[in-house]
C-alpha positions in Angstrom: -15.0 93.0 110.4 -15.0 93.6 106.8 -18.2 96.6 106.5 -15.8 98.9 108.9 -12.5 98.3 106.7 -11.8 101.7 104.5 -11.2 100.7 100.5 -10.5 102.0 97.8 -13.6 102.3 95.0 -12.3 103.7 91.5 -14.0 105.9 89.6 -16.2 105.3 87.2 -14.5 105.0 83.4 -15.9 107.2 80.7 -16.7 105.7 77.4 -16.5 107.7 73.7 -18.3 104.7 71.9 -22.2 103.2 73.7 -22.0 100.7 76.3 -24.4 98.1 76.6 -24.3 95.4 79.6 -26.3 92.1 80.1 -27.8 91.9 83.9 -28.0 88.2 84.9 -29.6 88.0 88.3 -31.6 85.4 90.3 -34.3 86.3 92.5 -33.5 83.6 94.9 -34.5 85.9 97.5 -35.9 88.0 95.8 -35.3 91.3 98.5 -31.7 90.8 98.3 -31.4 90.4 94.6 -33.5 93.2 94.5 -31.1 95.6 96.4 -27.9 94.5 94.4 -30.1 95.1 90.7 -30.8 98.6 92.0 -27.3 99.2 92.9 -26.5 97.6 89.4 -28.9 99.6 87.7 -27.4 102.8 88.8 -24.0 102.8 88.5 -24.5 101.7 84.6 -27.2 105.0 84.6 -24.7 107.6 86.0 -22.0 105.9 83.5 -23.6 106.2 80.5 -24.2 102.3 80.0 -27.7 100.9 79.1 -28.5 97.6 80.0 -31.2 94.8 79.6 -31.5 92.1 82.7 -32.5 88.2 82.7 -33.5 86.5 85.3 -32.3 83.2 86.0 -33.4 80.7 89.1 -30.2 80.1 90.9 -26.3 81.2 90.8 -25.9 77.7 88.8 -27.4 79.1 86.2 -26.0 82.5 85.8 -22.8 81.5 84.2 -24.3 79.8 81.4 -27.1 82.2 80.9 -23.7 84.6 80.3 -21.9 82.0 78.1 -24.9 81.6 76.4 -25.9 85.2 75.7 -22.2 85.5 75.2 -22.5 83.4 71.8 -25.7 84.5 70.6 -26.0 88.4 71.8 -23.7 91.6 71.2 -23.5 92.5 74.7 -20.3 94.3 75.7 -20.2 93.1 79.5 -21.8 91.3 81.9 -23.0 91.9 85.6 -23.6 88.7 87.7 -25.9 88.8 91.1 -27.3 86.9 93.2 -26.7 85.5 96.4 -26.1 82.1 98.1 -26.8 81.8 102.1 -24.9 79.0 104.0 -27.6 76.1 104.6 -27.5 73.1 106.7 -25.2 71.0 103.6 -22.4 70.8 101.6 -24.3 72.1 98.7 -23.6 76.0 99.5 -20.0 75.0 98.7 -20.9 73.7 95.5 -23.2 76.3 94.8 -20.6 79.0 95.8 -17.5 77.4 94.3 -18.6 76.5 90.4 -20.3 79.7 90.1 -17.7 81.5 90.9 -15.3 79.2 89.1 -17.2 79.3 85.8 -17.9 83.3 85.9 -13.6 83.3 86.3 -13.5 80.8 83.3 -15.5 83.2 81.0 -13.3 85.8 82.3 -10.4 84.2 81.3 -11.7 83.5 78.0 -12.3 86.9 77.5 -15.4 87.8 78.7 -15.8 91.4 80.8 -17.9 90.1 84.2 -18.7 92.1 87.4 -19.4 88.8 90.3 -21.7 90.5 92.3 -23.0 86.9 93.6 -22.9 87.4 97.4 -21.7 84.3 99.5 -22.9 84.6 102.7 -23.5 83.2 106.5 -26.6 84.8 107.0 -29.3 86.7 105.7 -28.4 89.8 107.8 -25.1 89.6 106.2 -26.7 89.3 102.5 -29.5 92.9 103.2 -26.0 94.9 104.4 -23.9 94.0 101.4 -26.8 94.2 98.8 -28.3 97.6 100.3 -27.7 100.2 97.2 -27.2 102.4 100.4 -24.8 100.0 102.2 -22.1 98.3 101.0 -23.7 98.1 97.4 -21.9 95.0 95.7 -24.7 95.7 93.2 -22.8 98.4 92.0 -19.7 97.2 92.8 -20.0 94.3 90.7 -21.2 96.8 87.7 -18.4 99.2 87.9 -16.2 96.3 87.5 -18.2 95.0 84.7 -17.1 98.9 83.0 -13.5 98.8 83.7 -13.6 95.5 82.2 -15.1 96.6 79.4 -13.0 100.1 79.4 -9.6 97.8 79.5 -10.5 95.8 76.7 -11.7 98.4 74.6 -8.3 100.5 75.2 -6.2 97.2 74.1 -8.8 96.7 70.9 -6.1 96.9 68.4 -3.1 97.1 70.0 -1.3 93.8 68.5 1.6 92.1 70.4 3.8 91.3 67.2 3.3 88.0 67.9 3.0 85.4 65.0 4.1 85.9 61.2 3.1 88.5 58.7 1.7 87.6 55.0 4.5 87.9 52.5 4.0 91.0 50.5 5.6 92.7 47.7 8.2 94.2 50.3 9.1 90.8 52.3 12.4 89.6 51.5 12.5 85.9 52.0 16.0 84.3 53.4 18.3 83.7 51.0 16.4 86.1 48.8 19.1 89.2 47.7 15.4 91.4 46.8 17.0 91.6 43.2 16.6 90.3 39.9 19.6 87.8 39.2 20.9 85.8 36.4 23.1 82.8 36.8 
């Protein structure tokens, strides 16, 4: 069983510059949300972060309320929660699957994310993971949402060196001797 495994939780990362995180949850069920925004809430509080949340009705919707903010807001990163419980049809795949899928694509794109949308069996299962005092992937998914942010703060400005540079005074084109010349 997973909860009885030992793992390895990094430290918080310590910011010079303000943090400020976007808290997208639904209140599906609204106790379990509930635990993981407290956990969320915390970890940004003892990091220094502030945060504002939205609510939004399902998972489905989380990703684009993110995107969305994304394009319109100056958040720095984004925490994710909710949590999707195994019915009776296929549609907890689909629920579980393009969430997740479209919180990785905004990733990818650039976007700093903590995915603290649980994806469960059973209730039972949901209460340990989002218990502030349990497992806490409240704050788990909010500590990742820092690093994030922390990495791509540290790699700001570094450039690659990729790509051409504007001719200037001092660029000597090929062919080009860099002196006057008569013929």
């Amino acid at each position: 069983m997973a909860s009885s495994e030992e793992h390895t939780v990094l430290p918080a990362p310590t910011f010079e510059d303000p943090v400020k995180i976007l808290i997208v949850v639904s209140p599906y069920y609204s106790d379990v949300a509930a635990g993981l925004l407290a956990g969320a809430k915390a970890a940004l509080e003892d990091a220094g972060a502030t945060y504002d949340v939205v609510d939004m009705p399902g998972a489905l919707e989380i990703p684009t309320a993110i995107g969305i903010s994304d394009r319109r807001s100056n958040f720095d990163g984004y925490v994710a929660l909710g949590c999707v419980i195994r019915g009776e049809t296929t549609h907890y795949e689909t629920v579980c699957n393009d969430s997740s899928r479209a919180l990785q694509m905004l990733g990818l794109q650039g976007l700093c994310i903590g995915n603290g949308i649980l994806t469960v069996e059973t209730k039972a299962q949901a209460d340990v993971r989002a218990d502030p005092k349990g497992q806490n992937k409240g704050g788990g998914a909010a500590l990742a949402a820092l690093h994030l942010v922390a990495l791509a703060r540290k790699w700001a400005t570094t450039s690659k060196g990729i790509g051409f540079k504007p001719l200037g005074e001092d660029t000597v084109m090929a062919g080009d001797t860099g002196g006057n010349s008569t013929a």
